[in-house]
C-alpha positions in Angstrom: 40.8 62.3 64.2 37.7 60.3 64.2 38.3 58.7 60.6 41.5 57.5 62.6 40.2 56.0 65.5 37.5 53.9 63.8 40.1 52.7 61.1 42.6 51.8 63.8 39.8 50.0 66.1 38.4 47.7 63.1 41.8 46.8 61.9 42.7 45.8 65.4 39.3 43.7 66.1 40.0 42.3 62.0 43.7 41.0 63.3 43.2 39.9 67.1 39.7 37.6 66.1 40.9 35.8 63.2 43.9 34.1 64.1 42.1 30.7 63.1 40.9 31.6 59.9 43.6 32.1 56.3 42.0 34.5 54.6 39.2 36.8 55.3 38.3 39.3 58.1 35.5 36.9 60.1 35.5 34.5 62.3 32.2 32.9 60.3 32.3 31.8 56.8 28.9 34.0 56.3 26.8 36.4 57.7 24.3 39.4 58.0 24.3 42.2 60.8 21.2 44.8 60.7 22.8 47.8 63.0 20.9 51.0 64.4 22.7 53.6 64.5 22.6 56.2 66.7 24.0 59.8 68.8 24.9 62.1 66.1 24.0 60.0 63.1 21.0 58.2 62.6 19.5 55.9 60.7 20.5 52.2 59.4 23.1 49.8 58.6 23.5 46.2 57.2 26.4 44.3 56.6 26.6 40.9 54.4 29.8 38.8 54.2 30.6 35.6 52.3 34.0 33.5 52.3 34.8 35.0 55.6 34.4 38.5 54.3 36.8 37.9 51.1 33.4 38.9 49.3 31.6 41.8 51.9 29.2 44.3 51.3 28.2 47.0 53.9 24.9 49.3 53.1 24.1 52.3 55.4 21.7 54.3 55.4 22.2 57.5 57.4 21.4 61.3 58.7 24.0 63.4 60.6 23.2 66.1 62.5 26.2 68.4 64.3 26.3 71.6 65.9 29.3 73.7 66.2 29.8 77.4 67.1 26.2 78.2 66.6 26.3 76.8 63.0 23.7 73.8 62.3 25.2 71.0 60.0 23.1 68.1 58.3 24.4 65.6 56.0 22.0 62.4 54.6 24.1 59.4 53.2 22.9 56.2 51.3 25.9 54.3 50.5 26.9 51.2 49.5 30.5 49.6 50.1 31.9 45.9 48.3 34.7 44.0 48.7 34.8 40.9 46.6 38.3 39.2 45.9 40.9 41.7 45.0 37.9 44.2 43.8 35.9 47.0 45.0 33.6 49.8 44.5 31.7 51.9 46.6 28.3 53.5 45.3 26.9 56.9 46.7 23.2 56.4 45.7 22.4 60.1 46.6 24.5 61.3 43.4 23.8 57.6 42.0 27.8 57.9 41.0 31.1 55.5 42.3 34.2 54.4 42.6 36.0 51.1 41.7 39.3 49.9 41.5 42.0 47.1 41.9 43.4 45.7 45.2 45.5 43.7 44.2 48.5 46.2 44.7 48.2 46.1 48.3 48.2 42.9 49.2 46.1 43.1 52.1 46.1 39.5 53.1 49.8 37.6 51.9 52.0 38.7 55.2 49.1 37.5 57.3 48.5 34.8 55.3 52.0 33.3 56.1 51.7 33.8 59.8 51.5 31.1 62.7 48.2 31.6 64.6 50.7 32.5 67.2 52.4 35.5 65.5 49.1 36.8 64.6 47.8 37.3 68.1 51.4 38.5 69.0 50.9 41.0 66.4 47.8 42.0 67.3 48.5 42.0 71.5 51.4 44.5 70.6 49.3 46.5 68.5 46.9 47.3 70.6 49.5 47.7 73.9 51.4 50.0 71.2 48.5 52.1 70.5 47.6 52.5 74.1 44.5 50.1 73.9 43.2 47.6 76.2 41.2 44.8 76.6 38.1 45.2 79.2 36.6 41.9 79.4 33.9 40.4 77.5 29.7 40.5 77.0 27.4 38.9 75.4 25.4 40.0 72.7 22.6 38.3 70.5 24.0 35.0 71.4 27.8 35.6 70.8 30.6 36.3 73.1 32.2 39.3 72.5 35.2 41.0 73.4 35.6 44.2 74.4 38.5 46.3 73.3 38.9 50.1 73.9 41.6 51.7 71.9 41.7 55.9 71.3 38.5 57.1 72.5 36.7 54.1 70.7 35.2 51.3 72.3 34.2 48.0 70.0 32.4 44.5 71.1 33.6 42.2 68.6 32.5 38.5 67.7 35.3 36.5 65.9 35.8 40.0 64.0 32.3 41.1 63.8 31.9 44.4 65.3 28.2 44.1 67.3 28.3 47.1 69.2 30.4 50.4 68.7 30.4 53.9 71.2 32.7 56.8 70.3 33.3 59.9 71.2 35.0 63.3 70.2 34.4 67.1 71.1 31.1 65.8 71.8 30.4 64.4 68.9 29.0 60.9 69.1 28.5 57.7 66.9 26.8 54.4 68.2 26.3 51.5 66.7 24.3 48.4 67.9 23.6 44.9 66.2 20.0 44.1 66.3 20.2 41.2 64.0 22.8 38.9 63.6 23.2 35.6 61.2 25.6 33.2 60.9 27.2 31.0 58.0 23.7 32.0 55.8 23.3 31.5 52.5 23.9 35.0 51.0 22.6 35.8 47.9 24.9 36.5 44.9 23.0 40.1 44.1 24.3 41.9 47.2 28.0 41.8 45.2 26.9 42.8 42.2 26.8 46.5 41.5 23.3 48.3 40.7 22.4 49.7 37.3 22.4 52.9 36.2 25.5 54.3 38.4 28.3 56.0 36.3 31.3 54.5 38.0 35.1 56.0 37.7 38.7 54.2 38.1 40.2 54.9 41.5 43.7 53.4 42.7 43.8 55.1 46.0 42.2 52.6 47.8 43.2 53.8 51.1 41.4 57.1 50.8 38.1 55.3 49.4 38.7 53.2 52.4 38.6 56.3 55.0 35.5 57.2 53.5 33.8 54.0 53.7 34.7 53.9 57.6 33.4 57.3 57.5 30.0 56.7 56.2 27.3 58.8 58.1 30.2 60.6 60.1 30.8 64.4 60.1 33.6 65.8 58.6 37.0 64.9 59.6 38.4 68.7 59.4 35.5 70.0 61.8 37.2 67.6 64.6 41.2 68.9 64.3 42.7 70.9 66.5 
């Protein structure tokens, strides 16, 4: 399942860059990516980060066009996804309605937290060797080297955990994403973690399925892509 295979690829690049940094997903205290995106979807993406990405905020912008037994399918997106501490909320500006909610509960950093640097990259090596992944060498791009891991159909470039380039595949249904702008430890404003007016929000504790959504922002829908 697509939602799956994106999911699976970030956490991997998250865990496998990071084994210098405590807390956070990046390898850089700050940053900005501006992404194109294109295949099946369309359209734009930007990602901001502070703290090394313990405050993140991911805005996309997005038109997906599939085809499937004759039948025509197209689904526009403007969403808007943030992280900041042990918070959330996610904002669909198309309804102009979200979710937010509490992370607390999962306690998505304290086991890696208490690591050695060495028993993170173990962690992460038999992750991806689990999974069937591998590593294919590295490129560069916009400046950074970037390592290139293929793991269930997906293949990612990542920077120190920034994803710069993404291709993915299935039934013929593709996604591509490509940096065209990256900046490193930036000042980034306070306003892009703050939500927008006017958007009725509701109380959500499964933050597991918000966070298959987020991943799927712009995608088609998981069920059209099962066997």
């Amino acid at each position: 399942m697509k939602t799956t295979i994106l999911t699976i690829a970030i956490l991997f690049a998250t865990i496998a860059a990071n084994s210098q940094v405590s807390r956070g997903m990046y390898g850089f205290k700050s940053g900005h990516v501006e992404y194109e995106l294109s295949g099946n979807t369309t359209g734009t993406k930007s990602l901001w980060w502070d703290d090394y990405g313990a405050k993140s905020c991911t805005e996309t912008n997005s038109v997906t066009k599939i085809e499937m037994f004759g039948i025509s399918n197209e689904t526009k997106m403007h969403t808007i996804s943030v992280i900041d501490g042990d918070k959330y909320w996610f904002v669909d500006l198309t309804t102009n309605t979200g979710q937010q909610g509490d992370l607390s509960a999962y306690g998505l950093y304290d086991d890696y937290e208490n690591m050695t640097d060495a028993e993170k990259q173990q962690m992460a090596d038999e992750m991806l060797n689990e999974l069937g992944g591998e590593k294919q060498g590295t490129e560069k791009i916009l400046g950074c080297d970037c390592e290139i891991i293929y793991l269930l159909g997906s293949k990612g470039w990542n920077c120190k955990g920034v994803l710069l380039k993404s291709e993915a595949e299935t039934m013929g249904v593709t996604a591509f994403e490509n940096a065209t702008l990256f900046e490193k430890n930036i000042t980034v404003p306070e306003s892009k973690f703050q939500k927008p007016y006017g958007v009725e929000f509701s109380e959500t504790e499964d933050y597991m399925k918000l966070l298959d959504q987020m991943m799927m922002e712009g995608e088609y829908d998981e069920s059209e892509s099962e066997d």
